[in-house]
Biotite code that builds the C-alpha atoms (Angstrom):
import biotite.structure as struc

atoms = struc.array([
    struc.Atom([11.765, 11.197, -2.347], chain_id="A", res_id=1, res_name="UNK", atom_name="CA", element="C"),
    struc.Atom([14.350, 10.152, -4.562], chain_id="A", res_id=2, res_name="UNK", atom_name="CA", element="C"),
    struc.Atom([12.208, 9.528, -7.306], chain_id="A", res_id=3, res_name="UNK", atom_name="CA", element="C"),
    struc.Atom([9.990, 12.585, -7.047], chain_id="A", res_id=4, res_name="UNK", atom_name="CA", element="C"),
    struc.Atom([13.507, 14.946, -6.654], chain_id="A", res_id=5, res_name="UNK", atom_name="CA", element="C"),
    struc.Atom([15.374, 13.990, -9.856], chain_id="A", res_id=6, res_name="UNK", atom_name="CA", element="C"),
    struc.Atom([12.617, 12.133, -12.022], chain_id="A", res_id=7, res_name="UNK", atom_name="CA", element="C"),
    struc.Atom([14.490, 11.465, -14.723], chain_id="A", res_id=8, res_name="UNK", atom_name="CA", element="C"),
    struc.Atom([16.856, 14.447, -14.976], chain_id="A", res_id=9, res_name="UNK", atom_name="CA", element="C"),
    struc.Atom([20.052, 12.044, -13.026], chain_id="A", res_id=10, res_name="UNK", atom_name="CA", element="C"),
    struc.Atom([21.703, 9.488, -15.199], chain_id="A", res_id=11, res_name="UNK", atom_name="CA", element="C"),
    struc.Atom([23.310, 7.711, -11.646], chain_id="A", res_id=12, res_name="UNK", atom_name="CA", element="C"),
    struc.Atom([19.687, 7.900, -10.088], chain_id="A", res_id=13, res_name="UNK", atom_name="CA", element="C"),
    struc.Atom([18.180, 6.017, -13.772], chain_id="A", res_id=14, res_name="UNK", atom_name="CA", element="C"),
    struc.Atom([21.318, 3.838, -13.363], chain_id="A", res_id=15, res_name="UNK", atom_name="CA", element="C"),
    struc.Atom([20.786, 2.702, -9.921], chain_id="A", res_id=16, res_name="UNK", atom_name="CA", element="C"),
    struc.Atom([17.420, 2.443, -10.059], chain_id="A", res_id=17, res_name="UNK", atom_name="CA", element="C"),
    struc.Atom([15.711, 2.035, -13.672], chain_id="A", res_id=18, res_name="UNK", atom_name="CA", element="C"),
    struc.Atom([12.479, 1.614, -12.750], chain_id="A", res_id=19, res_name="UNK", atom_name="CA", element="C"),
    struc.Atom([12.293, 4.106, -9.626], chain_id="A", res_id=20, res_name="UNK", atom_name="CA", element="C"),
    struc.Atom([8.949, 6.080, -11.322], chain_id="A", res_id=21, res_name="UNK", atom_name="CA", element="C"),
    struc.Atom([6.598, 2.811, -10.659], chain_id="A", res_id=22, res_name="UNK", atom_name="CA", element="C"),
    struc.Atom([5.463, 1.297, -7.889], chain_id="A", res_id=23, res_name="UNK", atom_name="CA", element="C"),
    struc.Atom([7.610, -1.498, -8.274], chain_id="A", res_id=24, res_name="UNK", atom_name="CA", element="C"),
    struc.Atom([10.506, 0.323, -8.967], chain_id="A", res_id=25, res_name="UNK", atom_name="CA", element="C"),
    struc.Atom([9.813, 2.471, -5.496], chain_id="A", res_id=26, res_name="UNK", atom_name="CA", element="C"),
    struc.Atom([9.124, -0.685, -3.797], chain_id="A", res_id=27, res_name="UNK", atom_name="CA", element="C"),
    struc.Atom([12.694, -2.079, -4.825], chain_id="A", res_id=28, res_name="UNK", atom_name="CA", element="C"),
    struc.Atom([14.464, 1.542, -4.275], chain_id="A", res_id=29, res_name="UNK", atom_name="CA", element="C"),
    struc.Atom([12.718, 1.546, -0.404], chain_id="A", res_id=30, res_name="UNK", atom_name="CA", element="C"),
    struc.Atom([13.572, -1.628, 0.387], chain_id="A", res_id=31, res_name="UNK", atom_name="CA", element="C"),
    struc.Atom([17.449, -1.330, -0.763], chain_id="A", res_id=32, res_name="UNK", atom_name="CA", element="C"),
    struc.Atom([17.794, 1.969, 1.087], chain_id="A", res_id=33, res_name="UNK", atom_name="CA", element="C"),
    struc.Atom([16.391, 0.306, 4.401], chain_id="A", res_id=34, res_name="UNK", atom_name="CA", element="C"),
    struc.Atom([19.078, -3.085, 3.908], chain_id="A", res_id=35, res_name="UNK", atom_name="CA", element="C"),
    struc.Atom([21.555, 0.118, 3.863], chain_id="A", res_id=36, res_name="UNK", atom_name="CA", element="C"),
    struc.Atom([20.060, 1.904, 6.560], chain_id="A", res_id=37, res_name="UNK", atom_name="CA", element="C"),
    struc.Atom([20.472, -0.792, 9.196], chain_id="A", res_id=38, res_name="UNK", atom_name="CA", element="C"),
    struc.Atom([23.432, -2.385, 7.416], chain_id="A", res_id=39, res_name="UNK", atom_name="CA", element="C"),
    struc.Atom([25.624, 0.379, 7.169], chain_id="A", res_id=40, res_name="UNK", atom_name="CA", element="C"),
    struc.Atom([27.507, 1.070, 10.962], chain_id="A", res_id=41, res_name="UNK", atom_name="CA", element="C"),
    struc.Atom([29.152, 3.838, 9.389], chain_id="A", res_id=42, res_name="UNK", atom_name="CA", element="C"),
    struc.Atom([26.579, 5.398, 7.640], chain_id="A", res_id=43, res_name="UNK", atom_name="CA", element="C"),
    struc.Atom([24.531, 8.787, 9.011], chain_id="A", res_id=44, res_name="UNK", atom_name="CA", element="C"),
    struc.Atom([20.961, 9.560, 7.250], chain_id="A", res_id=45, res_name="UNK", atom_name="CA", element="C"),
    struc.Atom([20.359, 12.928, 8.509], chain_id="A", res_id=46, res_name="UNK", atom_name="CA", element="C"),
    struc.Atom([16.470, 14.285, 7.244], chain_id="A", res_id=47, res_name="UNK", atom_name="CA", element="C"),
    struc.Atom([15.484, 17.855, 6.997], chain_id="A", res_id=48, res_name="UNK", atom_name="CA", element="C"),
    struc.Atom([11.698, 18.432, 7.743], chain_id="A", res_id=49, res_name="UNK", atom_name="CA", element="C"),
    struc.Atom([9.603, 21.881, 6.956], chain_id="A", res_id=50, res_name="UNK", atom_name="CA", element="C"),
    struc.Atom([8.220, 22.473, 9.864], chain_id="A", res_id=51, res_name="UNK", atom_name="CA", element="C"),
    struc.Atom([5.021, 24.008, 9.382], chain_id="A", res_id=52, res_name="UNK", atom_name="CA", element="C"),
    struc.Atom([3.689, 20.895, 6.745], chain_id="A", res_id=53, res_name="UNK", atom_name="CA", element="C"),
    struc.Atom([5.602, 18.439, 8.868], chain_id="A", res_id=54, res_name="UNK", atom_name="CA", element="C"),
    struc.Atom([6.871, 17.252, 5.472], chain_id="A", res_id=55, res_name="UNK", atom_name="CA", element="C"),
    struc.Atom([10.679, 16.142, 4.634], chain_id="A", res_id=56, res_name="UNK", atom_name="CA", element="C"),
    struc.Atom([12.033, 18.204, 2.319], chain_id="A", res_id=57, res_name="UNK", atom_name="CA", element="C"),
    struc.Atom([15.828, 16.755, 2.203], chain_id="A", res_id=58, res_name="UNK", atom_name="CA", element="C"),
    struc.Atom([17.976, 13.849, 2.724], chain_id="A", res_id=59, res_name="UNK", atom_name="CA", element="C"),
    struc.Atom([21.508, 12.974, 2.749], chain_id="A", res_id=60, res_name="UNK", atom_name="CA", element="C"),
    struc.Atom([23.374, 9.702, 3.152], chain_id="A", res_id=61, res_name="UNK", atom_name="CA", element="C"),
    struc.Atom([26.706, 10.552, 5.296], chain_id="A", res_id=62, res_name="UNK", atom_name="CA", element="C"),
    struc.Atom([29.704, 8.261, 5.575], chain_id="A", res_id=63, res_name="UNK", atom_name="CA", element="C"),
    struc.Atom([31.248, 8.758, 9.209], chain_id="A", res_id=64, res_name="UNK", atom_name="CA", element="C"),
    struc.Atom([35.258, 7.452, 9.198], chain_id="A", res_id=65, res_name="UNK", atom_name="CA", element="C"),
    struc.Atom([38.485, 7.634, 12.355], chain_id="A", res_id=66, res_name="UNK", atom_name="CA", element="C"),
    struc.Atom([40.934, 9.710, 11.051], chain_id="A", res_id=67, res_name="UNK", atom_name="CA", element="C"),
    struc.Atom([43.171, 6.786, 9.022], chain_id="A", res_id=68, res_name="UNK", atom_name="CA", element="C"),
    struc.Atom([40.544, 4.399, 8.572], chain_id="A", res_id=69, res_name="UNK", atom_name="CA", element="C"),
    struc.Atom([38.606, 4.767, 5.946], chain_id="A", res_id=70, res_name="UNK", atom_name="CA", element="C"),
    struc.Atom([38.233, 2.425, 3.138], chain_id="A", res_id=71, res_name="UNK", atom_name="CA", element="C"),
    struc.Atom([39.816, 1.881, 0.210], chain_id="A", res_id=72, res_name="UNK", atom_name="CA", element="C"),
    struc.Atom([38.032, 2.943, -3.164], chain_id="A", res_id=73, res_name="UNK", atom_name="CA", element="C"),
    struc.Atom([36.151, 0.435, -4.822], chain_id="A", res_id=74, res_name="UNK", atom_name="CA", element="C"),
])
C-alpha cells in the first residue's frame, strides 16, 4: 500500500525502502513492517477500509506513550 500510495513521489519512503516498486523490494518492505507489527508493544496500526469494495484505503502507524514516559529522540 505503501508502494502503490507514494510511488516515487516521497524521498523518506525511496530512503527506507529503495527498491519498494519490485517484488523483492515489497517482499522486504512486508516483512519489516510485520517484525514491527508484533515487535512494537507500543505501537497502534489502525486500517481504514471502503466499505462497499471491502478494500483498505488507509493506514497509519500510531505510537501510544503514559504521560512522562516516552522515549528519548533518537
Amino acid at each position: 500500500m505503501v508502494s502503490t500510495a507514494f510511488a516515487h513521489d516521497h524521498e523518506y519512503v525511496d530512503a527506507i525502502s529503495p527498491a519498494h516498486t519490485t517484488p523483492a523490494g515489497r517482499k522486504i518492505g512486508s516483512e519489516r513492517m510485520l517484525r514491527i507489527f508484533h515487535g512494537d508493544p507500543k505501537g497502534t496500526f489502525i486500517k481504514v477500509v471502503d466499505f462497499e469494495s471491502g478494500k483498505i484505503v488507509a493506514a497509519a502507524k500510531w505510537n501510544m506513550y503514559r504521560a512522562g514516559r516516552v522515549p528519548p529522540q533518537p
